[in-house]
C-alpha positions as CSV (number, residue, x, y, z in Angstrom):
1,X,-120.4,-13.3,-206.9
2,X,-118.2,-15.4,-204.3
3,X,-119.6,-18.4,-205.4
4,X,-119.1,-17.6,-209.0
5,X,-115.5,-17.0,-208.1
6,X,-115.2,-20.3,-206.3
7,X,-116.5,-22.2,-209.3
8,X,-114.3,-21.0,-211.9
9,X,-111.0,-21.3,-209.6
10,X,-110.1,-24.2,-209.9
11,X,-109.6,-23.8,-213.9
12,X,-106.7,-21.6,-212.5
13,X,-104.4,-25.0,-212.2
14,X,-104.4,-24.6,-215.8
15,X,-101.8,-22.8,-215.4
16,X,-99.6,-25.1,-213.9
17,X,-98.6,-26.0,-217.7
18,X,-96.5,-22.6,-218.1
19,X,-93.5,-23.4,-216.0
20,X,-93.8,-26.9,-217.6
21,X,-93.4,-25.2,-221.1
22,X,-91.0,-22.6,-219.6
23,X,-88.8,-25.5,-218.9
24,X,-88.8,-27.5,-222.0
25,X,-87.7,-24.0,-223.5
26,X,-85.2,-23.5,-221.2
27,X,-83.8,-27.1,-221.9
28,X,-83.7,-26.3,-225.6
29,X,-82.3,-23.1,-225.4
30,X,-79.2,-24.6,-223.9
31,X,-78.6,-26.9,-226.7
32,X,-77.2,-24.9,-229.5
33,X,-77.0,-27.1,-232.5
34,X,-76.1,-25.1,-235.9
35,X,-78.1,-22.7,-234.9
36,X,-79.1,-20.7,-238.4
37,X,-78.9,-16.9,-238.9
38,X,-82.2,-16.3,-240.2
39,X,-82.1,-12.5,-240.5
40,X,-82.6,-10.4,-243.4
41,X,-81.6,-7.0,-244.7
42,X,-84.3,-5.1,-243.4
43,X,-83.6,-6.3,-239.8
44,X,-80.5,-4.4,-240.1
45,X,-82.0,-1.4,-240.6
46,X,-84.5,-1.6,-236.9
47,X,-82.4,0.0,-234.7
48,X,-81.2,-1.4,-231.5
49,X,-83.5,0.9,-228.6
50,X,-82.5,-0.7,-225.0
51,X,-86.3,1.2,-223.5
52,X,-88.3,-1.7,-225.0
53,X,-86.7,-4.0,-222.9
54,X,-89.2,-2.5,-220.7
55,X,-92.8,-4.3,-222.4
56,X,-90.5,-6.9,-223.3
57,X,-90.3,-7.6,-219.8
58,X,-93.7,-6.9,-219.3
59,X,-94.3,-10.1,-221.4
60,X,-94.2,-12.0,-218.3
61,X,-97.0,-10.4,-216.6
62,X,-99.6,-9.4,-219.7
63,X,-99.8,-13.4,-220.1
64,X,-100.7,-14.5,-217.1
65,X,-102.6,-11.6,-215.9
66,X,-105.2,-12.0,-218.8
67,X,-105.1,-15.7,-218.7
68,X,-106.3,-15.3,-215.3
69,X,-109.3,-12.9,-216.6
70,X,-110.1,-15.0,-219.2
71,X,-110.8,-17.7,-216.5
72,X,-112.8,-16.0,-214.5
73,X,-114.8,-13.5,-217.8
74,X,-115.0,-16.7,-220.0
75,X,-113.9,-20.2,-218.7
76,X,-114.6,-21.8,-222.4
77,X,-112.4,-18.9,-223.8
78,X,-109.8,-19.4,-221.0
79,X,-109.5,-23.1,-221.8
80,X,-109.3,-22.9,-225.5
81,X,-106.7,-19.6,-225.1
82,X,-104.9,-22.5,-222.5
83,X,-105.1,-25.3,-225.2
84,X,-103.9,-22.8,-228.0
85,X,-100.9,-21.6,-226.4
86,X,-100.2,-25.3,-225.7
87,X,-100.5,-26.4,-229.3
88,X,-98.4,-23.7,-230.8
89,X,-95.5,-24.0,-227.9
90,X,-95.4,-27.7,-228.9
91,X,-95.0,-27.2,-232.4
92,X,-92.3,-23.9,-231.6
93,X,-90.4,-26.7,-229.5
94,X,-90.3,-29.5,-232.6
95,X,-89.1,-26.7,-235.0
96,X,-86.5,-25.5,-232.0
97,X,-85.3,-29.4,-232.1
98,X,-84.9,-30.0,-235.9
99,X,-84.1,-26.5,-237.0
100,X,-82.2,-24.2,-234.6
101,X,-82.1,-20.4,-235.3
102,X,-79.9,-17.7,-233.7
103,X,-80.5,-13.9,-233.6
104,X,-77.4,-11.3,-234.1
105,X,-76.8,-9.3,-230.9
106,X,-75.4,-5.8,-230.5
107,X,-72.7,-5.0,-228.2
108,X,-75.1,-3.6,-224.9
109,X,-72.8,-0.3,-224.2
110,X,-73.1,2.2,-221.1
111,X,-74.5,1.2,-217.7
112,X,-78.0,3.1,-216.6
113,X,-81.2,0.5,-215.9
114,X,-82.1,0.0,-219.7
115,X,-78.8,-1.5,-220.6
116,X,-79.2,-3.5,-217.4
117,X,-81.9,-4.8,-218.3
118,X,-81.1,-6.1,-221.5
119,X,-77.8,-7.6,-220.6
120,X,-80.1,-9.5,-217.8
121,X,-82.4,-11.2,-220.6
122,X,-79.3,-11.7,-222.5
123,X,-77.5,-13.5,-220.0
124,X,-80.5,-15.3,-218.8
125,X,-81.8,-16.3,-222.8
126,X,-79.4,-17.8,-225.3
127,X,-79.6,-16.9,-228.7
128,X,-80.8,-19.9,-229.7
129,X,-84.8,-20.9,-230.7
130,X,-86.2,-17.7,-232.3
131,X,-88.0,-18.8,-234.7
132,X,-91.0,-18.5,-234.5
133,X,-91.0,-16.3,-231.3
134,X,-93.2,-17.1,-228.4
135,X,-93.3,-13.9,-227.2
136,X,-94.7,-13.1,-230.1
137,X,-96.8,-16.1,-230.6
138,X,-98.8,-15.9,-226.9
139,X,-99.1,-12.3,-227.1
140,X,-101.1,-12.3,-230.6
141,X,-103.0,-15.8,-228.6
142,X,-104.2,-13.0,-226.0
143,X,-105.1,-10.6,-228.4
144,X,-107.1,-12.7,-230.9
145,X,-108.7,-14.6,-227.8
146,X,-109.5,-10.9,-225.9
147,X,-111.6,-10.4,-229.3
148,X,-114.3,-13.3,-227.6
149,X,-114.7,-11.9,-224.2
150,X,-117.4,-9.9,-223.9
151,X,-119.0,-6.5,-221.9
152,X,-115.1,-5.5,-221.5
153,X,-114.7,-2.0,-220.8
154,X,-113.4,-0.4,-223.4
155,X,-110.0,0.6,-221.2
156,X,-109.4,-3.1,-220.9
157,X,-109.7,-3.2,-224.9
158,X,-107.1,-0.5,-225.7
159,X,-104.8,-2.0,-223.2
160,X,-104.9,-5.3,-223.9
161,X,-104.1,-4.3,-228.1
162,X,-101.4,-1.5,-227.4
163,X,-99.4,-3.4,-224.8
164,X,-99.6,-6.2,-226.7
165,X,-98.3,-4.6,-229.8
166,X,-95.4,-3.1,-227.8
167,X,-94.7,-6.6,-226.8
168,X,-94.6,-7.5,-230.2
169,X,-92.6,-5.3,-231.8
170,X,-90.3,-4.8,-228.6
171,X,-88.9,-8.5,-229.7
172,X,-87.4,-6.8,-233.2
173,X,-86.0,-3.5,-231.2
174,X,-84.0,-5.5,-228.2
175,X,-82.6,-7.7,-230.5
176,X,-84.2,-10.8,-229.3
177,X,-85.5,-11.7,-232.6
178,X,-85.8,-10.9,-236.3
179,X,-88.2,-10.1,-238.5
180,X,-88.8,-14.2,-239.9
181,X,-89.5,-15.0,-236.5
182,X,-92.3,-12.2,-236.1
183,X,-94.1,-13.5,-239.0
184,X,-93.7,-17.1,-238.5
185,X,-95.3,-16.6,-234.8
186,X,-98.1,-14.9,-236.5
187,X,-99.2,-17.4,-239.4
188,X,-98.8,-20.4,-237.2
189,X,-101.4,-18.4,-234.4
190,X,-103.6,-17.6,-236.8
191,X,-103.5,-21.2,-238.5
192,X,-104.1,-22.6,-235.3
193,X,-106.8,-20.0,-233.9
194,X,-109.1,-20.9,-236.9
195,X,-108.9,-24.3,-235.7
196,X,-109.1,-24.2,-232.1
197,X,-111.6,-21.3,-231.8
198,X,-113.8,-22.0,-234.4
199,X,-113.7,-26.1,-234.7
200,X,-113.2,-27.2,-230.8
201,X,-116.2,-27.5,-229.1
202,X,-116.1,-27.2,-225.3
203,X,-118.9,-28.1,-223.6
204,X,-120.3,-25.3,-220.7
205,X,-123.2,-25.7,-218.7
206,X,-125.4,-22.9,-219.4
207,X,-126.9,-20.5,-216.4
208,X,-130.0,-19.7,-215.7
209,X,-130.6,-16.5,-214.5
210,X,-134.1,-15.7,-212.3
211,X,-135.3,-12.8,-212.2
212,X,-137.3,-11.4,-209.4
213,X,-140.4,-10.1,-210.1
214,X,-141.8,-6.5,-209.6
């Protein structure tokens, strides 16, 4: 087991891309440029709910935490989950350069945690670059991707597809995005999944497993 988990560590520098891809967001989110108001009717009928700022948050930890599962149940799985997310942030970031949404905000009233919270992400995250959502967009790459691991237990299923929809639909209830930006994340995903998953072939050395006889 030790040496099973010191083979597959270091695919974990993998990871080093995120922070590069949380920067070239950050540098485009600070570069409003007629920014578009993409947002339709319906959108004005989700009501603004300040508690799903809390697996809005949790964004930040669902993606790494089951990269870092992936790598260790399913290197291939992990790589093409890595190349995926990679792919589709590239392709968010040309969109975020040439055409520039912006998302509506509601005036953040009274002063307990919740509304903390969300006055934190919206300080911290211009309303710039929403479509389509990469919250939306990795989250649905970790669910689709969960779907190849296999021998989870079935606790790690449920939670990995009902935190993960939270996630998603916590983007349209804090305000962060709109209901364009939902749908674009999840066409482009599945575009791409179909590709990567099903036409990129990663080669893995194949174990052989001895067993002892009785």
């Amino acid at each position: 087991m030790k040496f099973h988990i010191i083979k597959k560590a270091p695919f974990l520098l993998l990871l080093l891309v995120l922070p590069v891809l949380g920067k070239m967001y950050e540098w485009l989110n600070n570069r409003p440029h007629r920014a578009v108001d993409i947002s339709t009717t319906m959108d004005q009928y989700i009501p603004f709910m300040p508690v799903f700022i809390i697996p809005y948050i949790l964004w930040y930890g669902y993606i790494f935490i089951y990269l870092v599962y992936f790598c260790f149940k399913d290197t291939k799985v992990y790589i093409k989950t890595i190349i995926l997310i990679v792919t589709a942030e590239c392709i968010c970031f040309i969109v975020y350069y040439f055409f520039q949404t912006t998302v509506p905000r509601p005036e953040v009233v009274g002063h307990h945690a919740l509304e903390n919270l969300v006055r934190y992400i919206y300080e911290n995250d211009q309303p710039f670059n929403c479509f389509p959502s990469i919250h939306v967009l990795t989250t649905f790459v970790i669910i689709l991707a969960s779907l190849h691991i296999k021998n989870k237990h079935f606790l790690n299923t449920i939670m990995i597809h009902v935190i993960g929809s939270f996630i998603i639909i916590s983007t349209l209830f804090v305000k962060q995005h709109v209901i364009f930006d939902m749908i674009g994340s999840l066409f482009l995903v599945t575009f791409l999944y179909g590709v990567t998953f099903d036409q990129l072939w990663i080669h893995q050395k194949s174990e052989t497993v001895y067993a002892k006889d009785k």
